[in-house]
N, C-alpha and C positions, 0 to 999 in steps of 0.2 A: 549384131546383138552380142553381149558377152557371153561367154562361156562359164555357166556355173556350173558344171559338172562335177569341176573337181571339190567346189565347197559344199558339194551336198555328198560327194564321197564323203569328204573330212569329218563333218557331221554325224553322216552315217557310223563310219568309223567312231566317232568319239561315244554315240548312241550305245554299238555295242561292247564297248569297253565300261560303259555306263554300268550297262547290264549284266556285266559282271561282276559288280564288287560287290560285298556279303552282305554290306547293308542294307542294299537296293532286296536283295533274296527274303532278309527278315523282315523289312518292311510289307513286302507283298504278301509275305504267307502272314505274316500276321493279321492282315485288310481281309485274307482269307478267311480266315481261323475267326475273326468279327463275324464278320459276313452269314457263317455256318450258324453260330450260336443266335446269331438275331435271327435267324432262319428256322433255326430248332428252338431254341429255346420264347423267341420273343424278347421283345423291347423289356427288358429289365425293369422299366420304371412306367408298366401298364400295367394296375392292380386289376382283376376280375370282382367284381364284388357280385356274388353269387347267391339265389336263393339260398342255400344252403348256408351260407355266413348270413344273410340277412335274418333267419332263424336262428342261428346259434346268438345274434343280438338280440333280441326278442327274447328268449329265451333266458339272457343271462339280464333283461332287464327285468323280468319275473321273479327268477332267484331274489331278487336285489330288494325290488318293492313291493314283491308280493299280490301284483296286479299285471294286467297285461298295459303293451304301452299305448296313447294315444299315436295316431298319425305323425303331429308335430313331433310324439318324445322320439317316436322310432328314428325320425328322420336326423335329430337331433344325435340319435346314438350313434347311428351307421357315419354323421358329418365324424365325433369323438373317433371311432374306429378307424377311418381313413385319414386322418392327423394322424394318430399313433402309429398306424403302416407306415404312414410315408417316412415319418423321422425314425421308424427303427429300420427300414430298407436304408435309408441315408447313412442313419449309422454304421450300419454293416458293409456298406459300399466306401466307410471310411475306416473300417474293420476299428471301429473304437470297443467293440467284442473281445479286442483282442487286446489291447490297452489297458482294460480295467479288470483289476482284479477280482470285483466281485460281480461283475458279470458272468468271467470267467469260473468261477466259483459256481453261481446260479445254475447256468447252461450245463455245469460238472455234476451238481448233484438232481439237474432230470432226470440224466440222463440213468443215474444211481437208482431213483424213483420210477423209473419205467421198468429197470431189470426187476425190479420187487413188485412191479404190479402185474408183469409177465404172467408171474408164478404163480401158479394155480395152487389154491388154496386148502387146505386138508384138515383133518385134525390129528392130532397124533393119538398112536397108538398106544396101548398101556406098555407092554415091551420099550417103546421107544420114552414113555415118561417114566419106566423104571429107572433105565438106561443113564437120562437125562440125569437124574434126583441122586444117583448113586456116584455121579463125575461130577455131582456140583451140591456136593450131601453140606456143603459150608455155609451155604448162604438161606440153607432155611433151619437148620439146626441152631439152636438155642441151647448157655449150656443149662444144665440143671441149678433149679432153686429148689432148697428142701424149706418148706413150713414149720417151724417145730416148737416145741413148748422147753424148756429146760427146769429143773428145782433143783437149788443148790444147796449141799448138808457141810458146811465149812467144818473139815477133819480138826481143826481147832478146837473142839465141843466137841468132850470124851463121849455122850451120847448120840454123837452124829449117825450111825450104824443103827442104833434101835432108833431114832425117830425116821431114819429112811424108809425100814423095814416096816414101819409103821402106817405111815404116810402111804406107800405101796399096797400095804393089807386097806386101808379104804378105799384107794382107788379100783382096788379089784372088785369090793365091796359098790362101785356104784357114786362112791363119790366126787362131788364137782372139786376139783383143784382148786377153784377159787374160794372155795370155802374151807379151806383147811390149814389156814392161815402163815401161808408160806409166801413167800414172793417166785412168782413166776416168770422167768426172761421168755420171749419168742421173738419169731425174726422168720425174714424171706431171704435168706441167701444161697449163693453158691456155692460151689464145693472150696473155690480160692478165698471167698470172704471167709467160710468156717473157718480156715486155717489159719485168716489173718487174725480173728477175733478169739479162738479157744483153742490153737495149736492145731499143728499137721496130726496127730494123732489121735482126737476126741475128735476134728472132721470127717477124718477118713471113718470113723465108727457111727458118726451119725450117718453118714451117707450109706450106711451098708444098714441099718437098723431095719428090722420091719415095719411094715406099715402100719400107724395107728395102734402101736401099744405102748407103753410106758416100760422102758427098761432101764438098767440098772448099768450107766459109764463113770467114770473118774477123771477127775486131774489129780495134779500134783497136790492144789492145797483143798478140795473138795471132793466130797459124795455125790454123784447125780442121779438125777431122773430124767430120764430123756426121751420126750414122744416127736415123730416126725407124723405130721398131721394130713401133708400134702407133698406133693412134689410136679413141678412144672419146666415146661421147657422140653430140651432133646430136641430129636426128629417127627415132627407129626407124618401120618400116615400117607399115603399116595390120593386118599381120595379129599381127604382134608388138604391139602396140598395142591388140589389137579388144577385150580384156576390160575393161580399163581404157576405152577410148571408148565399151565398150557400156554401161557402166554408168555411166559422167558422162553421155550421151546419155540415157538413160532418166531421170536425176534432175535433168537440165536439161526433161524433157517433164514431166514430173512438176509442177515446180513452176510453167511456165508454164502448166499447166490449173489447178492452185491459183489461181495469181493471178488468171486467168479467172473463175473461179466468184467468188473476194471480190468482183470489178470486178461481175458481173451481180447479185449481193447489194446491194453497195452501189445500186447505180441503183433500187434499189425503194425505197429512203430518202431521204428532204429532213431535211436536217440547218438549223435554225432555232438562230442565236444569239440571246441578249437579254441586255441590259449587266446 
């Protein structure tokens, strides 16, 4: 008989020189490393379709129509539902997740929307809607509009001084302006329009006038009478104010715990350039 000893030596030998190169090593622990995962994890591509999901269809076919489903619709939805698993597991097992930018986007601002729904919800305090109103006194302040009457005595007409004086004694007396046969200018502006329309200096005097009397300004070429009737605008108060503060308040905390959760997100990342 021959002697094969030696070519099963050879063999042998070539066997473990085999079994030594690195490939041979990453191949097998990887067959491993499968193995573990289909073991713990399960078959990647067996969906559970569970009471629990088959309620949340049901459920969202309610939302939807407004009735409960028949047999056929239910069956109909859970078929919908299990298409749509299977092509977004496919997707993501071809990471097209990652491909597209407004997936990427989507998946970005859940996860934005989970940190804001976290957060337990409050209302603010008045300390903290002072707080709020006084760092952010810009966006509900209005400037000032003054209402006012004006009656012009053109210094042109030697008698302009005694029909002012005049004019003024029936007014105090009770009478209507508009019966005293003068022309009356009025107007709803602000303190920059009065300056545009009658000079920075008869602005600035109507804005400081009292409330609701008839007094006595000038210009250069006229006498006046000048009543400020009304005045709007400014800062309204904290309570007039509270709906609007309560809700910039809550969407200024809102987005500060947003940005919170990105910034603690990010920190678990090393971003690595290479040219």
């Amino acid at each position: 008989m021959p002697d094969t000893s030696g070519s099963t030596t050879r063999s042998f030998a070539r066997l473990l020189r085999l079994l030594r190169e690195p490939v041979i090593h990453f191949l097998f622990i990887g067959a491993l490393l499968f193995l573990a995962h289909r073991l713990i994890v399960g078959d990647p591509r067996v969906v559970v379709v569970s009471a629990g999901l088959k309620a949340d269809v049901e459920r969202r076919f309610r939302d939807e129509t407004g009735r409960a489903p028949t047999e056929a619709e239910l069956t109909a939805a859970l078929d919908g539902w299990k298409r749509d698993e299977a092509l977004y597991r496919e997707a993501l097992r071809e990471e097209l997740d990652r491909q597209d930018a407004t997936v990427r986007t989507v998946l970005a601002d859940k996860l934005r929307a989970r940190a804001v729904q976290q957060m337990p919800a409050r209302e603010p305090t008045d300390a903290e809607l002072d707080a709020w109103l006084a760092s952010h006194r810009s966006r509900y302040e209005t400037p000032l509009r003054y209402t006012f009457e004006i009656v012009a005595f053109p210094k042109s007409d030697a008698a302009a001084e005694t029909q002012r004086s005049t004019y003024r004694l029936a007014l105090a007396d009770g009478a209507d302006p508009r019966t005293l046969g003068r022309p009356i200018v009025g107007g709803n502006l602000t303190r920059d329009n009065l300056a545009a329309k009658f000079g920075p200096a008869l602005a600035e005097s109507i804005c400081n006038l009292p409330f609701a009397a008839w007094q006595a300004q000038e210009t250069e070429d006229s006498l006046l009478l000048v009543r400020v009737n009304r005045i709007d605008g400014g800062l309204p108060g904290r309570e007039e104010l509270r709906p609007a503060l309560t809700a910039d308040w809550a969407a200024a905390r809102k987005k500060q715990a947003t940005d919170d959760f990105v910034e603690s997100v990010l920190a678990r990342y090393r971003f690595e350039e290479k040219p």
